[in-house]
N, C-alpha and C positions, 0 to 999 in steps of 0.2 A: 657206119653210123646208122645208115639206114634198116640195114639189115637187125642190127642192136636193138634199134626201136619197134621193130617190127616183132624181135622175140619176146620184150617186155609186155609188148600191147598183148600180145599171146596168153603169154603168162599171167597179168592183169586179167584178162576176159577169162581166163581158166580160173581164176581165183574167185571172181565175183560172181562167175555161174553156180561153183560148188556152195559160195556161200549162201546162194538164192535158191541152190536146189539139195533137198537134202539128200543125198546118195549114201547110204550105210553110215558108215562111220568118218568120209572124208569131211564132212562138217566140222564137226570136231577139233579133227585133224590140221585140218585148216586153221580156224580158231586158235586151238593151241599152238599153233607157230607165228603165227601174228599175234599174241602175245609173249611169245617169247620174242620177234624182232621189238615189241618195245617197250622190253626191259633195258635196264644196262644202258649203255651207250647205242640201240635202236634208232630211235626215237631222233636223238642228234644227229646218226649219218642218215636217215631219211630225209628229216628238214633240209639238211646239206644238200643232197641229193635233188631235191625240189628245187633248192634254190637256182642250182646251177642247172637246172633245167629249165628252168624259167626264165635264166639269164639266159640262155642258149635262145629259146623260144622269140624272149625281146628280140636279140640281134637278129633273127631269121626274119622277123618282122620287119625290122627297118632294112634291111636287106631288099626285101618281097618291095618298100616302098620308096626307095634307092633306083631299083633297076626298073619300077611303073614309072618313077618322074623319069629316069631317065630317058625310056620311050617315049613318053609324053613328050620332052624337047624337040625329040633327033622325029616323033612321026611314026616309029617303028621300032619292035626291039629286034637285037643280032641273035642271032640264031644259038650264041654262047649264052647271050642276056637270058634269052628263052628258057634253055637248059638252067641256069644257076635261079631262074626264078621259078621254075617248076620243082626241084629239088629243095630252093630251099622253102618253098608252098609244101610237099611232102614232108620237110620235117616238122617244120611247124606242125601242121596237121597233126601228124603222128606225136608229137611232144604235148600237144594240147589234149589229145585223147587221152596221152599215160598219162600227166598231170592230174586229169579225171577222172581216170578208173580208181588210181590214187585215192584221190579224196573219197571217191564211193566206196572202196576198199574200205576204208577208215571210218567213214561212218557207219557202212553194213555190220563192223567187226564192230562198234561203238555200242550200238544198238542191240545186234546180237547178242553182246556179252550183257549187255541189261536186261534183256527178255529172260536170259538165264537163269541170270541173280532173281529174276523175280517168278521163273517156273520155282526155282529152289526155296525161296522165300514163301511161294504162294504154298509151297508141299512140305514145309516146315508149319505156316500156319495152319494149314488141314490138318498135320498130326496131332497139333495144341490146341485144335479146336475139338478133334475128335477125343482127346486125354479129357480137356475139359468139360465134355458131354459128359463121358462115363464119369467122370469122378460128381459131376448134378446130376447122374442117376441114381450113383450111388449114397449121394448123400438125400438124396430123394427119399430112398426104401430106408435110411436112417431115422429120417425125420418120422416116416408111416410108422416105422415099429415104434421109435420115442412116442407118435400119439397114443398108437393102442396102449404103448407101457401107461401114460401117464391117463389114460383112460381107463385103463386096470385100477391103477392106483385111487384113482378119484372114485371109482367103485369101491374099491379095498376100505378105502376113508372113510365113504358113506356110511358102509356097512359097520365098520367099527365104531362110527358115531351113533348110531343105532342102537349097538351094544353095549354102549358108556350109556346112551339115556335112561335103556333098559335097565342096564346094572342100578344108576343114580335113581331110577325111580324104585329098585326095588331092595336098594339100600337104604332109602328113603321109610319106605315101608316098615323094614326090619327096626329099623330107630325108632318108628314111633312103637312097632309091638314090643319092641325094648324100653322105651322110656313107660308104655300101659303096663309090661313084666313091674316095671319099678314103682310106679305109682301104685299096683296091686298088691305089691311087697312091702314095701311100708305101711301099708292099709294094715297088713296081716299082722305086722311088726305092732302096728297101734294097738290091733286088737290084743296079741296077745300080751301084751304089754299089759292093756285093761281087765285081760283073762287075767292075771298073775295076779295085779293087784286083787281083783277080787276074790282068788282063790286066798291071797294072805289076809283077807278081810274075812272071810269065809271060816279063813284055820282057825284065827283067832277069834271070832265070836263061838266057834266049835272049842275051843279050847275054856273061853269063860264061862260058855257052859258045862263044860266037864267040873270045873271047879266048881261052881255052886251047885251041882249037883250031887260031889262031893259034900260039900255043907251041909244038903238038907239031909246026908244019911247021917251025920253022926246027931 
């Protein structure tokens, strides 16, 4: 038994040094196999295993405080007492360490496997933070070119409102030397209008005089 408990504490101290020191790849290693003791059915022959250790542990104890009262009565313990209460002082001891390394086992692997999740979380965020950088640079140099474009454009507007004024003022113009074209043209229209009549006022006092000119020859 004792020799049992002596290879477990072994085994235990071997397990919680790798876990505390990293050496190549037996971290890991480690790791991965205390996660596999609790999966499945792990986990329950563990606690099982605790328990009856702990039972064990009890008994050793009241055992250890059995064979002090008993000295305590008699003055002295027997040389047998001596032996079964030194022995069962070593198992205890040694059950109370595995017990321990135990539990530190289980929280070192507890913890460790959280530091993990969260190097892998922390380096999952760095890659989405760093995605998300470049995609606000990129939409950065999007946004610059959009100003120049609409920068462009707001010139391009200017200038074509410029050239609509131009135009309207000099379409402007055109209509009025168009509408003076027209008022000039009707002017002309009047006159000769007033030429025509007087040239028919004209024929025919030319004409009555042809006729009584006619008159005075005969």
């Amino acid at each position: 038994m004792i020799q049992l408990l002596y290879f477990v504490l072994f085994v235990e101290g071997l397990v919680a040094f790798l876990l505390l020191v990293k050496i190549g790849p037996l971290r890991e290693l480690v790791i991965k196999s205390l996660d596999q003791v609790k999966m499945g059915k792990g986990p329950a022959t563990v606690k099982t295993v605790a328990a009856t250790m702990s039972v064990i542990l009890l008994s050793n104890l009241m055992s250890i405080i059995k064979i002090q009262n008993k000295g305590a009565k008699l003055g002295t313990m027997s040389p047998m007492d001596q032996v079964l209460w030194r022995t069962h002082l070593l198992e205890a001891s040694l059950m109370g360490f595995t017990l321990f390394l135990g539990f530190l086992i289980d929280r070192m692997h507890h913890y460790l496997s959280k530091l993990i999740a969260l190097r892998s979380n922390i380096g999952s965020s760095k890659e989405e933070f760093e995605k998300l950088t470049k995609e606000k640079m990129q939409l950065k140099e999007k946004e610059e070119k959009a100003s120049k474009e609409m920068k462009l454009l707001k010139e391009q507007n200017l200038n074509l409102s410029e050239t609509v004024k131009k135009l309207k003022t000099e379409n402007e113009e055109k209509v009025k030397q168009i509408e003076t074209a027209e008022a000039h043209v009707v002017s002309l229209q009047k006159q000769s209008a007033d030429l025509l009549l007087e040239y028919d006022r004209l024929l025919e006092e030319n004409q009555n005089l042809q006729v009584q000119g006619l008159g005075y020859k005969k």
